[in-house]
C-alpha positions in Angstrom: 0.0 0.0 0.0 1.8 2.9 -1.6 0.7 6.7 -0.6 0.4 8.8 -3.7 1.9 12.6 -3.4 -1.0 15.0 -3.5 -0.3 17.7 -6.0 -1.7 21.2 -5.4 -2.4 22.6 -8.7 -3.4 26.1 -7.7 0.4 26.9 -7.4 1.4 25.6 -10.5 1.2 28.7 -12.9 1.6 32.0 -11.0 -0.2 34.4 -13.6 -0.3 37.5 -11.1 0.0 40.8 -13.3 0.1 44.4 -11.9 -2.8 45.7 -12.7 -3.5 49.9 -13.0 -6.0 49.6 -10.1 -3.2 48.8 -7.6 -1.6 51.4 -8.9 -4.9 53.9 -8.2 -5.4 52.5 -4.9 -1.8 53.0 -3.8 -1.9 56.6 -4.9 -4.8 57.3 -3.2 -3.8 55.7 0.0 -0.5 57.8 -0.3 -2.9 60.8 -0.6 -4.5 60.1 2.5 -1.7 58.9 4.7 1.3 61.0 4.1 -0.5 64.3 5.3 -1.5 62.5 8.9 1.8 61.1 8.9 3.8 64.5 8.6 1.1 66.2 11.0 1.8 63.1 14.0 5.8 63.3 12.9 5.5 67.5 13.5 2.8 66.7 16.8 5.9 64.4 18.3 8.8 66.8 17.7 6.9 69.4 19.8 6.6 66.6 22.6 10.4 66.2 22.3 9.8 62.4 21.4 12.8 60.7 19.6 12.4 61.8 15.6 13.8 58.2 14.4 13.3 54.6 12.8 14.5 52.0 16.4 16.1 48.6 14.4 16.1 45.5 15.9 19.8 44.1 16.6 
């Protein structure tokens, strides 16, 4: 009694395309975020909180 390997076929062709609505979407999401994230980057500097990116070691 032999086990068969199951195949999953919905890997098999990756057909993913850029398409222009990502593009839309991501410029509209850029339009609404980058305006809130200057204003909350200008409301810490006046709290004197640190103005930087922390990395993990």
């Amino acid at each position: 009694m032999s086990k068969t390997k199951r195949l999953n076929r919905d890997h098999a062709k990756k057909t993913q395309r850029p398409m222009l609505e990502d593009r839309i979407i991501a410029e509209h999401l850029t339009n609404l975020l980058i305006p809130t994230i200057k204003s909350q980057s200008q409301y810490f500097r006046e709290l004197g909180l640190r103005d930087r990116i922390l990395t993990l070691p």
